[in-house]
N, CA, C and O atoms as CSV, one atom per row, in Angstrom:
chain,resi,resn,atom,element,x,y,z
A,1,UNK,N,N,-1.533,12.999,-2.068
A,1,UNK,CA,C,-0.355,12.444,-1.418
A,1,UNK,C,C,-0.268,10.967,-1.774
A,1,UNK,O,O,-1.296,10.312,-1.951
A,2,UNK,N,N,1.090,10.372,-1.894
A,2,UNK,CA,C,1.189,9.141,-2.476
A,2,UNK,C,C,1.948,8.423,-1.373
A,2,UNK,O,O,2.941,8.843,-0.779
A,3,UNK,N,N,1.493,7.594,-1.249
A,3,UNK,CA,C,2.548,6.568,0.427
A,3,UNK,C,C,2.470,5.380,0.258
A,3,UNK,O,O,1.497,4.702,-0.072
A,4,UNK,N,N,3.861,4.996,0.558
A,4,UNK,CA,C,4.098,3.264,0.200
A,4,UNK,C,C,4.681,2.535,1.392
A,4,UNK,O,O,5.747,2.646,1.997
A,5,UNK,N,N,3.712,1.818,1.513
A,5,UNK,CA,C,4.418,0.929,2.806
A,5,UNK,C,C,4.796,-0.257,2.200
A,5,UNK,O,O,3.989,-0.971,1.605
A,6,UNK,N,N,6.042,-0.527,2.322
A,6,UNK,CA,C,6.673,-1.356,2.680
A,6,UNK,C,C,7.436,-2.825,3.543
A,6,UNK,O,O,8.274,-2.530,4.396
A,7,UNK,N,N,7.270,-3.705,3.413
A,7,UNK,CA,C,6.768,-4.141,4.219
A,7,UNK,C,C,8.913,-5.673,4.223
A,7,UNK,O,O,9.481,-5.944,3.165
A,8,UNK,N,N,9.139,-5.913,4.847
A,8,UNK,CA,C,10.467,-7.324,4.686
A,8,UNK,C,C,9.897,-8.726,4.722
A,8,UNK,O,O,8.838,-9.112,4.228
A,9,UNK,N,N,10.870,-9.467,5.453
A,9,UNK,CA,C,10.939,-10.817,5.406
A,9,UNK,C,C,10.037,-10.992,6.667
A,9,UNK,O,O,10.139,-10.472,7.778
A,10,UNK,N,N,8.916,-12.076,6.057
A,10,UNK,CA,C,8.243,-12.994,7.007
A,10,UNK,C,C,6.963,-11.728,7.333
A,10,UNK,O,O,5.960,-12.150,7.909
A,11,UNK,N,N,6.994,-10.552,7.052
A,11,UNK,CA,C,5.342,-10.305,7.250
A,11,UNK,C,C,3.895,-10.703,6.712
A,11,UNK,O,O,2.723,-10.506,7.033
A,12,UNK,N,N,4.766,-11.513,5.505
A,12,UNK,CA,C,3.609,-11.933,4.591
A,12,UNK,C,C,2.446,-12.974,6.001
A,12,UNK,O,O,1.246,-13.225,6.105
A,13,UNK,N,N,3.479,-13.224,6.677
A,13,UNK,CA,C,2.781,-13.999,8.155
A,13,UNK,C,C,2.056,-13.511,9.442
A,13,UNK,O,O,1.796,-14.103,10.490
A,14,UNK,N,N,1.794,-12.139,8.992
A,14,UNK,CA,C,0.902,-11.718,9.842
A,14,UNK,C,C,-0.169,-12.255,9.760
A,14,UNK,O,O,-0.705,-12.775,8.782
A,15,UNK,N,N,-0.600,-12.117,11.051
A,15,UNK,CA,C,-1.966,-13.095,11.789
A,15,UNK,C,C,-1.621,-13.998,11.746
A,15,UNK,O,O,-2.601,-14.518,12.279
A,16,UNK,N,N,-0.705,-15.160,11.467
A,16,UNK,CA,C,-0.720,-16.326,11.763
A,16,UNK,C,C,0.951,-16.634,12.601
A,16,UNK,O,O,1.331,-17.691,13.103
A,17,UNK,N,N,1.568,-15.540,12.528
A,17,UNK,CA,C,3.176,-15.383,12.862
A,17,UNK,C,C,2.948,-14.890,14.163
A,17,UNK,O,O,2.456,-13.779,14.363
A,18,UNK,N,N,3.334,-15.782,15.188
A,18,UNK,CA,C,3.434,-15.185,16.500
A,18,UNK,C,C,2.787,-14.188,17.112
A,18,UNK,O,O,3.399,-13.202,17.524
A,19,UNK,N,N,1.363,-14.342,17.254
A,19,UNK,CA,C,0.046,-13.691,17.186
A,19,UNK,C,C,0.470,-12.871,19.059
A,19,UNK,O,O,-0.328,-12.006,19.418
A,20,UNK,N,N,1.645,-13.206,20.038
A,20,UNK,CA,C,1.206,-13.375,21.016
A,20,UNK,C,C,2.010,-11.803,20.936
A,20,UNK,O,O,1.731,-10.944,21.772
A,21,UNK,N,N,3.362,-11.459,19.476
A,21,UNK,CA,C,3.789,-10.652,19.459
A,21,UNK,C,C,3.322,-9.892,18.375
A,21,UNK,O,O,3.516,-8.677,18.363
A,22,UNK,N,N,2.694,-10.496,17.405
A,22,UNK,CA,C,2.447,-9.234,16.313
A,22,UNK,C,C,0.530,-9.225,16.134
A,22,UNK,O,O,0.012,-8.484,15.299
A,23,UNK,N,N,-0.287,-10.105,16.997
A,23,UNK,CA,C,-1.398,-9.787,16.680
A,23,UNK,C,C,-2.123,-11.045,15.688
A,23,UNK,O,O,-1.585,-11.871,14.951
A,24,UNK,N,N,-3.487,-10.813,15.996
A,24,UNK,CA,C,-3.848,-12.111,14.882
A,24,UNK,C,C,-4.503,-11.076,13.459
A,24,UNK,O,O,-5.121,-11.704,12.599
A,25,UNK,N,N,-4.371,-9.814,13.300
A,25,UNK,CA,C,-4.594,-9.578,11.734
A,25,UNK,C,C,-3.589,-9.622,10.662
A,25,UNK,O,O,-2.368,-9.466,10.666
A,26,UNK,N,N,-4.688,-9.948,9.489
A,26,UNK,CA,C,-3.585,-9.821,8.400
A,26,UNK,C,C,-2.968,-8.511,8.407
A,26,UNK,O,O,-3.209,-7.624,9.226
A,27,UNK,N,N,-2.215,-8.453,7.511
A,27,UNK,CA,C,-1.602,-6.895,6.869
A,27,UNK,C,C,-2.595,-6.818,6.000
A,27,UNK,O,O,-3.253,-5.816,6.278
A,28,UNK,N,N,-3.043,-7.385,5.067
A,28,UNK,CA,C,-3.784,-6.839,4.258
A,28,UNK,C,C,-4.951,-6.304,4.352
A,28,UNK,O,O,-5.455,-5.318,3.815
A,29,UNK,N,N,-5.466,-7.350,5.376
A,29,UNK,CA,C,-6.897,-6.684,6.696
A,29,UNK,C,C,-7.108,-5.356,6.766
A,29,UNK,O,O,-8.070,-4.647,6.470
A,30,UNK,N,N,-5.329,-5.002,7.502
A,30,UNK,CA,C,-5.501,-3.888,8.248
A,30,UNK,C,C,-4.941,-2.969,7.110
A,30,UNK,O,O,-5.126,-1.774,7.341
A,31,UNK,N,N,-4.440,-3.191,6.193
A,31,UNK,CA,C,-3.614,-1.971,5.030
A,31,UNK,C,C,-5.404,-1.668,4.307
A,31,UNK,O,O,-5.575,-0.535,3.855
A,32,UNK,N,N,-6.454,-2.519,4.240
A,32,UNK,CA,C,-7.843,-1.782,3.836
A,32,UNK,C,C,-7.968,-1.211,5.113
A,32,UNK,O,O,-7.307,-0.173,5.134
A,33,UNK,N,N,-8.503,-1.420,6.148
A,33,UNK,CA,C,-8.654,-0.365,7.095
A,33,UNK,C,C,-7.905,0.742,6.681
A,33,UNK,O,O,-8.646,1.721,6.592
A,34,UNK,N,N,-6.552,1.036,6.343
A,34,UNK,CA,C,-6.305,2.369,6.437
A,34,UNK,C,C,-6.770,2.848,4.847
A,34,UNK,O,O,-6.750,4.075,4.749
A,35,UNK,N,N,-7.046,2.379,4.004
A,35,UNK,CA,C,-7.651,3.004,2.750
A,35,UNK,C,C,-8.287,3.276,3.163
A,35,UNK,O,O,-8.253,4.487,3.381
A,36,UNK,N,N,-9.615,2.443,3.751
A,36,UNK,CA,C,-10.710,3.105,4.102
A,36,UNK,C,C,-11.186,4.225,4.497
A,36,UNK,O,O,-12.070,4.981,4.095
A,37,UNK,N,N,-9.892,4.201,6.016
A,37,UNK,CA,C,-10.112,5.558,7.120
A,37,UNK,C,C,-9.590,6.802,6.098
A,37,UNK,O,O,-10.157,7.893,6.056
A,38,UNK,N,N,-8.091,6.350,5.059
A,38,UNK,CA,C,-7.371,7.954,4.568
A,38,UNK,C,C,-7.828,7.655,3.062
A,38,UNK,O,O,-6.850,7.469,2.337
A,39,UNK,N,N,-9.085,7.559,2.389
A,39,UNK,CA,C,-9.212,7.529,1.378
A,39,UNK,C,C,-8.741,8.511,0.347
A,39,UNK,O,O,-9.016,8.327,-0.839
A,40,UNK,N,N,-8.216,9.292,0.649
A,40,UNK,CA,C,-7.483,10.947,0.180
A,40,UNK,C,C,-6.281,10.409,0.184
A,40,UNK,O,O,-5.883,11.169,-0.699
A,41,UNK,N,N,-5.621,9.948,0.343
A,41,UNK,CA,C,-4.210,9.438,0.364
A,41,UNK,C,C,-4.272,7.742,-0.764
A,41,UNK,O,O,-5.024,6.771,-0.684
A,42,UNK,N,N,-2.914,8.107,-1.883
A,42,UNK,CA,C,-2.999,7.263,-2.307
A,42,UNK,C,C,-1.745,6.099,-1.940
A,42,UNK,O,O,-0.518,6.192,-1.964
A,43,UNK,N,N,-2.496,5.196,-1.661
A,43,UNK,CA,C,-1.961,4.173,-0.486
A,43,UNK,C,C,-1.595,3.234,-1.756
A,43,UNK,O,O,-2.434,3.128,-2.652
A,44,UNK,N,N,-0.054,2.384,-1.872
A,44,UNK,CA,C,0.227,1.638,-2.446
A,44,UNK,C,C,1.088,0.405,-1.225
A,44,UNK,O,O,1.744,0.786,-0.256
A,45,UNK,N,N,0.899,-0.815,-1.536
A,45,UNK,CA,C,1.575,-1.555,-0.367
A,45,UNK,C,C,2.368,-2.721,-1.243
A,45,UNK,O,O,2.096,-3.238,-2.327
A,46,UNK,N,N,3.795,-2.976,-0.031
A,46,UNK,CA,C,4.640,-3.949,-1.366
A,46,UNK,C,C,5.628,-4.819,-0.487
A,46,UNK,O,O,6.502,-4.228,0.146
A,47,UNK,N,N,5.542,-6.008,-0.429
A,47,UNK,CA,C,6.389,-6.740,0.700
A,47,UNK,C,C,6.837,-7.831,0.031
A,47,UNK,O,O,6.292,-8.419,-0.904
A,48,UNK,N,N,7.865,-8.063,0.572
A,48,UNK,CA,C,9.185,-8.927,-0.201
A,48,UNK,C,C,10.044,-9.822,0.909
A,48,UNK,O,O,10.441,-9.156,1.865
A,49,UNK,N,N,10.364,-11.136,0.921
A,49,UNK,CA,C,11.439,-11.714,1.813
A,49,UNK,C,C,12.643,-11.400,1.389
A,49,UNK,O,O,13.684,-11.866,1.854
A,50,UNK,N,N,12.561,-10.622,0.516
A,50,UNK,CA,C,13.662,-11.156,-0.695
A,50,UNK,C,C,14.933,-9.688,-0.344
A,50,UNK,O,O,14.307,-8.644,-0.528
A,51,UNK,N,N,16.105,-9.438,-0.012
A,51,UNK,CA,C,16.480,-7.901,0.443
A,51,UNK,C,C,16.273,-7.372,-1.314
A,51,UNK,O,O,15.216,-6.978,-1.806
A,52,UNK,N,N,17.490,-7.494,-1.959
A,52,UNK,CA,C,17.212,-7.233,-3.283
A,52,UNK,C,C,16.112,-6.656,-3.462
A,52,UNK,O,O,16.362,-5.574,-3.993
A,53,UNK,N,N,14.657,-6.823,-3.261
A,53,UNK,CA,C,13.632,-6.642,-4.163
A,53,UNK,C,C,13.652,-5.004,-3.477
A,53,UNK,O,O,13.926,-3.872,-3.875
A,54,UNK,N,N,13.147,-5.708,-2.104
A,54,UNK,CA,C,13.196,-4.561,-1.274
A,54,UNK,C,C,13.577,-3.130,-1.634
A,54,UNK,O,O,12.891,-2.108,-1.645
A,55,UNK,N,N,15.182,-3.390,-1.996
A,55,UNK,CA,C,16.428,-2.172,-2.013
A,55,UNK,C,C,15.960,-1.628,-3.705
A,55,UNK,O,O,16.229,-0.456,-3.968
A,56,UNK,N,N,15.379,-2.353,-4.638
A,56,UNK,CA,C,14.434,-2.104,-6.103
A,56,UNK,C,C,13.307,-1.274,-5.783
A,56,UNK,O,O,13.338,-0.140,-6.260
A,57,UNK,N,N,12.260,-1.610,-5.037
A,57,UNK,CA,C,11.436,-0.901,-4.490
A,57,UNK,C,C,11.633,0.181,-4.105
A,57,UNK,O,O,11.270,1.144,-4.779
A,58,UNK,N,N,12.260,0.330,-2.921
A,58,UNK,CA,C,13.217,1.452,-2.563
A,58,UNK,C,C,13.128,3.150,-3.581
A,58,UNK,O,O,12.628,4.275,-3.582
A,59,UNK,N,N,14.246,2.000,-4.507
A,59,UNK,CA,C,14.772,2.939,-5.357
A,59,UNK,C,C,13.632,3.327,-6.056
A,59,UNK,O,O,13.277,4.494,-5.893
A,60,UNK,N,N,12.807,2.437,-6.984
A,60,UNK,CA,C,12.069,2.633,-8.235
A,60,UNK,C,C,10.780,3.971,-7.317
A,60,UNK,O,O,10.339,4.836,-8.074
A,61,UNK,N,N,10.363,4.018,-6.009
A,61,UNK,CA,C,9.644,5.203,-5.353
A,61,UNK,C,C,10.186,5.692,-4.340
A,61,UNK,O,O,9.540,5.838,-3.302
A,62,UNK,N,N,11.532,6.055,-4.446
A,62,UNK,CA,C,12.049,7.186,-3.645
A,62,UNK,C,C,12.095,8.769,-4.199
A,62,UNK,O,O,12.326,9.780,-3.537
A,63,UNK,N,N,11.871,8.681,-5.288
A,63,UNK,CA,C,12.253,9.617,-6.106
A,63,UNK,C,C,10.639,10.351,-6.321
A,63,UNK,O,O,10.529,11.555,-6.553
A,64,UNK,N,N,9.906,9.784,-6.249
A,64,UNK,CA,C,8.298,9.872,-7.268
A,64,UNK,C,C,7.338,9.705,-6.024
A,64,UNK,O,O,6.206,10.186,-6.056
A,65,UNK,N,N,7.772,9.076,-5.028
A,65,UNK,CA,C,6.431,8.945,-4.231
A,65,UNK,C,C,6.331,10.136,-2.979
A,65,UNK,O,O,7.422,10.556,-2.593
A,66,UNK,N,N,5.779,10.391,-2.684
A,66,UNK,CA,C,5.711,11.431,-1.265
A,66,UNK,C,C,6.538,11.028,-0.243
A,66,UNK,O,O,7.396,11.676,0.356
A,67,UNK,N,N,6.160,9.800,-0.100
A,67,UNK,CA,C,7.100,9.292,1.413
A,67,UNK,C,C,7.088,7.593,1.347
A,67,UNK,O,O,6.353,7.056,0.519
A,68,UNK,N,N,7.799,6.898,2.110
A,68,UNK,CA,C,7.940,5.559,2.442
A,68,UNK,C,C,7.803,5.436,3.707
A,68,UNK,O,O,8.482,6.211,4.381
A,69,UNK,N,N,6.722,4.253,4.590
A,69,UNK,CA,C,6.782,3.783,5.370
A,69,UNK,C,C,7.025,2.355,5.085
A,69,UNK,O,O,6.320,1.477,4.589
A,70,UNK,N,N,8.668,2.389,5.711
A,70,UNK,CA,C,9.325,1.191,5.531
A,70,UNK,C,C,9.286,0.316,6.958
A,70,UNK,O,O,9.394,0.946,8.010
A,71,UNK,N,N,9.151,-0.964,6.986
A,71,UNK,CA,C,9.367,-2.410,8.002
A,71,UNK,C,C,10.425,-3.430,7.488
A,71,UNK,O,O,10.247,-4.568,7.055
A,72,UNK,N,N,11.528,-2.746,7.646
A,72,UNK,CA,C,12.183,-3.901,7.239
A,72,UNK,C,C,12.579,-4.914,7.803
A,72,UNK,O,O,13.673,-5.411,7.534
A,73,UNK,N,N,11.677,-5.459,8.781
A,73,UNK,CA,C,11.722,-5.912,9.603
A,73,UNK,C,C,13.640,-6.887,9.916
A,73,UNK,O,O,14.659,-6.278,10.244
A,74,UNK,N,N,13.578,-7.944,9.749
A,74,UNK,CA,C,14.928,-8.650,10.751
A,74,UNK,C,C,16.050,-7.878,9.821
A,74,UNK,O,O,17.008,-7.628,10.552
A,75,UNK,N,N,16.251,-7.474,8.668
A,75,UNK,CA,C,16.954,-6.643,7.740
A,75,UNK,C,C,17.188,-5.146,8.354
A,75,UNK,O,O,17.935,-4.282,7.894
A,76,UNK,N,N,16.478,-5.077,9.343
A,76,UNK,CA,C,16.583,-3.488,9.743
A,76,UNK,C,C,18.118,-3.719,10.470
A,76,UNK,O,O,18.879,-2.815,10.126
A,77,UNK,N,N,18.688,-4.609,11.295
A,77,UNK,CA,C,19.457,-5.193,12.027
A,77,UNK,C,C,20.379,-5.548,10.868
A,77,UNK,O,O,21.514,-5.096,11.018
A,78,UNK,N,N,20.202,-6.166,9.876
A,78,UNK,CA,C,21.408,-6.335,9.136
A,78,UNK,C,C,21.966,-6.034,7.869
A,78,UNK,O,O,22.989,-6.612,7.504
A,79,UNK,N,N,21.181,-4.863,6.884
A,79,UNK,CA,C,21.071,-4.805,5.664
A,79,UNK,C,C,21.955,-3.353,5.629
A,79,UNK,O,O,21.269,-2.405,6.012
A,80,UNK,N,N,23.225,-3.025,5.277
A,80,UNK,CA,C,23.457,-2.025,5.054
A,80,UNK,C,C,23.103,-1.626,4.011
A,80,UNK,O,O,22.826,-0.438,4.177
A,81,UNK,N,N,22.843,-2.069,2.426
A,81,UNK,CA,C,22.298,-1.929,1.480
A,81,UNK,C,C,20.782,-1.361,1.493
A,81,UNK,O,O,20.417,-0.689,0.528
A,82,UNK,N,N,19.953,-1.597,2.489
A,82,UNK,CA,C,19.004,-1.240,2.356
A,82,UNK,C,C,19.148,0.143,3.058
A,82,UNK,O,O,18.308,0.959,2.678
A,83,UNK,N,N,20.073,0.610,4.049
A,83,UNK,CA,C,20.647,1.494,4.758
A,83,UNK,C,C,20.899,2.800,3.496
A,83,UNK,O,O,20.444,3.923,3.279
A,84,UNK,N,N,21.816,1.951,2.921
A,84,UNK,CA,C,22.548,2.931,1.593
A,84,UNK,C,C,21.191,3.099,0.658
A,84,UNK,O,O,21.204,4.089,-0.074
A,85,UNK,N,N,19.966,2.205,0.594
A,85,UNK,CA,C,19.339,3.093,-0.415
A,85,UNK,C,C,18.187,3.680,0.135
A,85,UNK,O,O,17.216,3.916,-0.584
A,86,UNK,N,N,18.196,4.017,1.688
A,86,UNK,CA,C,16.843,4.924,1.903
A,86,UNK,C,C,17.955,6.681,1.858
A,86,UNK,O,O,17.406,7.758,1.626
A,87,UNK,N,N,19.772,6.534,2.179
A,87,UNK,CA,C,20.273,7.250,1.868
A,87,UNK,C,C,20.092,7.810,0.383
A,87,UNK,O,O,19.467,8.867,0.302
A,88,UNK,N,N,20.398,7.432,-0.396
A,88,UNK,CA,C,20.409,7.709,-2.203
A,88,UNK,C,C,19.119,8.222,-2.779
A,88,UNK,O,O,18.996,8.634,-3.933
A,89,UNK,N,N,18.305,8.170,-2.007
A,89,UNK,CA,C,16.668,8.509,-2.695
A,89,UNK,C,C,16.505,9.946,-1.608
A,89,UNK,O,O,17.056,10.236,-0.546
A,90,UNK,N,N,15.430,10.666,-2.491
A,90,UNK,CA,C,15.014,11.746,-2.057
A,90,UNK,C,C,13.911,12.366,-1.502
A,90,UNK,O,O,13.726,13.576,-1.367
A,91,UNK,N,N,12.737,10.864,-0.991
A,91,UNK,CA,C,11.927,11.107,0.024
A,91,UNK,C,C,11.681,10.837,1.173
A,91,UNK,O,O,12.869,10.648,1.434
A,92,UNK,N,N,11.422,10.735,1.672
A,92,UNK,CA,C,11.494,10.664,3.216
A,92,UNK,C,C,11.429,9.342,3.611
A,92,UNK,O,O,11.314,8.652,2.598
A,93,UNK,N,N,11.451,8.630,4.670
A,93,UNK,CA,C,11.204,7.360,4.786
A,93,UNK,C,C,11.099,7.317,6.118
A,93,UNK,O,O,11.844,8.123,6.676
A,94,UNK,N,N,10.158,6.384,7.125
A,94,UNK,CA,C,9.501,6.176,8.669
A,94,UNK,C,C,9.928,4.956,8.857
A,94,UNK,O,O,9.407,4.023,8.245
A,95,UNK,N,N,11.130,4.734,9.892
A,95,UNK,CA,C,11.663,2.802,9.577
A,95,UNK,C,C,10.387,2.762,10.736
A,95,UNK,O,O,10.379,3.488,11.730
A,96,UNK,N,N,9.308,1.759,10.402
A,96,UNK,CA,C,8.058,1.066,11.497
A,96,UNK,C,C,8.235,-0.148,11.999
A,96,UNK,O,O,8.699,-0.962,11.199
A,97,UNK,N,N,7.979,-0.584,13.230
A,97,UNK,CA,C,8.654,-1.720,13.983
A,97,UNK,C,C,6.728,-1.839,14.883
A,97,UNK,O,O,6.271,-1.043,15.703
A,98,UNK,N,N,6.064,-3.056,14.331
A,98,UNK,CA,C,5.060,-3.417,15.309
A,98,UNK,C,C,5.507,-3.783,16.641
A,98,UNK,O,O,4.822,-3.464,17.613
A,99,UNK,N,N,6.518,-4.380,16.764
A,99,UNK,CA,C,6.838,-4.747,18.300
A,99,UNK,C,C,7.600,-3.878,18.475
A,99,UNK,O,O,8.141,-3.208,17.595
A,100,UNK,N,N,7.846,-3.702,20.565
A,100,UNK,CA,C,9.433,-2.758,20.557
A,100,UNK,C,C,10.080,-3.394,21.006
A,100,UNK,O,O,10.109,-4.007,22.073
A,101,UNK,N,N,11.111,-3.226,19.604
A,101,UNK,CA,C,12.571,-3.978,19.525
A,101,UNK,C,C,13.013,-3.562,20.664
A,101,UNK,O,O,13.062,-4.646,21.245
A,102,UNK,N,N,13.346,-2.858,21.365
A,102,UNK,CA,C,14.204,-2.692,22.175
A,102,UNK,C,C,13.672,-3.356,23.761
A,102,UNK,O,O,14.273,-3.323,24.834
A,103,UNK,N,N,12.395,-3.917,23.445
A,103,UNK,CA,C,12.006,-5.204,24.741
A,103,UNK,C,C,12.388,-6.237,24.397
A,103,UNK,O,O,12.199,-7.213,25.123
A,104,UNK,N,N,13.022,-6.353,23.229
A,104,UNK,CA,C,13.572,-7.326,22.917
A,104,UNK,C,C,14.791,-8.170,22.703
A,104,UNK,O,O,15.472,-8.109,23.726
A,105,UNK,N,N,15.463,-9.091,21.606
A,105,UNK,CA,C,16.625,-9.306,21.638
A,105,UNK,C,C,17.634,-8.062,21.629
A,105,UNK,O,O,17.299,-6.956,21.205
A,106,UNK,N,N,18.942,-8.366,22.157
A,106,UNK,CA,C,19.799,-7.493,21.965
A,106,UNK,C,C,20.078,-7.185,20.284
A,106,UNK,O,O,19.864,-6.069,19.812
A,107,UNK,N,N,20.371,-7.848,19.807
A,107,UNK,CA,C,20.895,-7.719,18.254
A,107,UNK,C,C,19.584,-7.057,17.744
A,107,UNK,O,O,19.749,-6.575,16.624
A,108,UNK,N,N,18.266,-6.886,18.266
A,108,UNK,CA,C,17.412,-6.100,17.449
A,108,UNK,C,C,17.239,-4.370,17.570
A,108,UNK,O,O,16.449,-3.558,17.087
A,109,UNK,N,N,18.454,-4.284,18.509
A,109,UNK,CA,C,18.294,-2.710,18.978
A,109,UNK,C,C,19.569,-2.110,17.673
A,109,UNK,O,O,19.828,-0.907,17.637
A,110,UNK,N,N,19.894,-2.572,17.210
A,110,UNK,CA,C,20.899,-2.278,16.194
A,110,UNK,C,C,19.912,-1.904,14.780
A,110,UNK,O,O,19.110,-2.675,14.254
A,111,UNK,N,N,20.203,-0.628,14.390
A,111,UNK,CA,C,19.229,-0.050,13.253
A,111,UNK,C,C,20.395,0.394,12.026
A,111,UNK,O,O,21.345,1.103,12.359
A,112,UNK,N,N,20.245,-0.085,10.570
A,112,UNK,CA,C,21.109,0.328,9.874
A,112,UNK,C,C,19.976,1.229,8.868
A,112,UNK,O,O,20.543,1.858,7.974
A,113,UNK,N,N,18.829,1.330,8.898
A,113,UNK,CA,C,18.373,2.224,9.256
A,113,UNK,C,C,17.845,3.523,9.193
A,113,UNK,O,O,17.470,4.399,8.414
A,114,UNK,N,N,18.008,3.208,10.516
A,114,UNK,CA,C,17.817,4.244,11.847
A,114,UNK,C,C,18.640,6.063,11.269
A,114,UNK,O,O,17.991,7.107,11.217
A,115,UNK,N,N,19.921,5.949,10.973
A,115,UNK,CA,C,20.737,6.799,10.186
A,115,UNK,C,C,20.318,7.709,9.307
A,115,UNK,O,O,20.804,8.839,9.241
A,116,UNK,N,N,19.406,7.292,8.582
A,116,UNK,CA,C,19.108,7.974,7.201
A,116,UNK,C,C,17.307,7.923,7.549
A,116,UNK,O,O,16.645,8.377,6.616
A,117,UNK,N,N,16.876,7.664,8.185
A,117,UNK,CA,C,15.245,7.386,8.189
A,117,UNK,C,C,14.998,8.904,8.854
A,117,UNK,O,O,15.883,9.447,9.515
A,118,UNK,N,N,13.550,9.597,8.577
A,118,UNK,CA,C,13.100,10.611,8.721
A,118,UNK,C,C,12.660,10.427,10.192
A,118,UNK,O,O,12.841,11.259,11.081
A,119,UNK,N,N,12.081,9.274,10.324
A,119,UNK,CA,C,11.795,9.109,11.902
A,119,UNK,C,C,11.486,7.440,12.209
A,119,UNK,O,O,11.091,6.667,11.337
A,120,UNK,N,N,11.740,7.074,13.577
A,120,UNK,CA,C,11.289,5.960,13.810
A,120,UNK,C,C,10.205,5.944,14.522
A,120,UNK,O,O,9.983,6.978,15.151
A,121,UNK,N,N,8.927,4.486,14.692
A,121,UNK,CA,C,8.144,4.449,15.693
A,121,UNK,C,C,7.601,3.202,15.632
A,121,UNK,O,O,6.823,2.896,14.728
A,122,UNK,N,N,8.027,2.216,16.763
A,122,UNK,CA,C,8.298,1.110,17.169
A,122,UNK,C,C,7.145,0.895,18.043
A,122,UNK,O,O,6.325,1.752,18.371
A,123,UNK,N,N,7.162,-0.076,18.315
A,123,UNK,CA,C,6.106,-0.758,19.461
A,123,UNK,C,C,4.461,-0.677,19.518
A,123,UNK,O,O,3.903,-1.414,20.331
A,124,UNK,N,N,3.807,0.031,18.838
A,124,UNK,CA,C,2.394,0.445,18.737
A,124,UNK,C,C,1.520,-0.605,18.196
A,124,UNK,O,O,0.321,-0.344,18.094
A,125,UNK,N,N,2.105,-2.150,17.713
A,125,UNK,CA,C,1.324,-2.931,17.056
A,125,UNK,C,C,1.202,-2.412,15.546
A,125,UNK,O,O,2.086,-1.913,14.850
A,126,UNK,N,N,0.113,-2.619,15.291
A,126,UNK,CA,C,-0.014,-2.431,13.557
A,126,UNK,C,C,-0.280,-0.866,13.277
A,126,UNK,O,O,-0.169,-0.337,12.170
A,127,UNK,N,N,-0.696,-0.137,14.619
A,127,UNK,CA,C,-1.172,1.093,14.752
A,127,UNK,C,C,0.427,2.023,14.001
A,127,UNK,O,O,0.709,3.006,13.315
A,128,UNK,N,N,0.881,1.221,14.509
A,128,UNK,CA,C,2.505,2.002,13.999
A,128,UNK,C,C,2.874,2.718,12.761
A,128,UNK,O,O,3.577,3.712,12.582
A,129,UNK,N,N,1.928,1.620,11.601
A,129,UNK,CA,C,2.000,2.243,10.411
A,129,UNK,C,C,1.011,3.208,10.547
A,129,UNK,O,O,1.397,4.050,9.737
A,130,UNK,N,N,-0.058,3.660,11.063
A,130,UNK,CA,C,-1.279,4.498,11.026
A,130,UNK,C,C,-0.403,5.723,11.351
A,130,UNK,O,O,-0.393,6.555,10.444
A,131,UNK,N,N,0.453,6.073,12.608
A,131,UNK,CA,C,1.224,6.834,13.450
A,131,UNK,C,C,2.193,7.296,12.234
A,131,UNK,O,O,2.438,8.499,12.144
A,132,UNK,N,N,2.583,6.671,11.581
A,132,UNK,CA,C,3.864,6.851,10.274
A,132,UNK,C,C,3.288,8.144,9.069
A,132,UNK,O,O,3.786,9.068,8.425
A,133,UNK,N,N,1.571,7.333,9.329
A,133,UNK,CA,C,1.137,7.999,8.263
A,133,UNK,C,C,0.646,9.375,8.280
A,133,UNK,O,O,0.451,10.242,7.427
A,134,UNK,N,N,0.497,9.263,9.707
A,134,UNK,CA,C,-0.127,10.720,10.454
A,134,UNK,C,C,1.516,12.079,10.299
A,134,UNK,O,O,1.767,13.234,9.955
A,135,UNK,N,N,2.059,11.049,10.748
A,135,UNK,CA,C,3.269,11.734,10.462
A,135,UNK,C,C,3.304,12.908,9.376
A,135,UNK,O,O,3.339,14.132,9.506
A,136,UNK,N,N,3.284,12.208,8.436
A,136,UNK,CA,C,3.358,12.190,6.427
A,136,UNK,C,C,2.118,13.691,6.473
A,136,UNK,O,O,2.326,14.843,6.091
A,137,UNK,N,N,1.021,13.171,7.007
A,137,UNK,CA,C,-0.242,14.104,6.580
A,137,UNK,C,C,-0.128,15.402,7.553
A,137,UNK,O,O,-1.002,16.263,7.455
A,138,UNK,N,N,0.983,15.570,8.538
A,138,UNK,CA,C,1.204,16.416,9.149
A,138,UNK,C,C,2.555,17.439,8.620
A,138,UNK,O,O,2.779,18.627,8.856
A,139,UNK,N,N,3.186,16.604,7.956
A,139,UNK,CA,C,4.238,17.824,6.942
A,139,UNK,C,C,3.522,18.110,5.863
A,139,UNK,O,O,4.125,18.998,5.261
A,140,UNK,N,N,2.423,17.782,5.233
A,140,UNK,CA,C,2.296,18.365,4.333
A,140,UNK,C,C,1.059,19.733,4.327
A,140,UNK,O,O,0.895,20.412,3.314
């Protein structure tokens, strides 16, 4: 099985980004923890501020990879483009949210999304992507 997490704008700041809401580990910390734990699963990871790159990514393993666990994080709220290309591709995709948006600002309960994503799961901390992945290893 092949799985790509995905990652938007400003996660490159985990552990040091508002530790009180997203935690003091890196992503990269915790993306070896999960090699570690699903060494049977081939884990690729790819994060971008940039939407563009993102909606490239997207495309270039929607087609070829097993599944996407996508964070697009503040873009989840405003990117219809990124909307239109988890539509256009033909694997599955988990939109993952470490905090829950919906304890949160109003404008963050708005998912573009939400529409086309195989499933959501919000609020669990970093565990969220683990939950995404369990997901993945349970359809197949």
């Amino acid at each position: 099985m092949k799985i790509i997490i995905i990652n938007g704008p400003n996660l490159n700041l985990l552990g040091r980004r508002e530790p009180n809401v997203y935690g003091n580990l890196t992503f990269e910390a915790y993306f070896k923890i999960l090699q570690n734990k699903y060494p049977h699963i081939e884990l690729e990871y790819y994060q971008s501020n940039i939407e563009g790159d993102l909606i490239d990514k997207i495309q270039d393993t929607g087609f070829s990879y097993d599944g996407i666990i996508l964070n697009a994080a503040a873009y989840t709220h405003t990117s219809v483009g990124i909307g239109d290309a988890i539509k256009a591709i033909q694997r599955p995709v988990i939109e993952v949210h470490i905090s829950n948006v919906y304890a949160r600002e109003k404008f963050r309960h708005q998912s573009f999304i939400a529409p086309n994503a195989y499933g959501i799961i919000t609020g669990f901390g970093m565990q969220s992507y683990e939950l995404a992945l369990l997901s993945f290893l349970q359809q197949s």
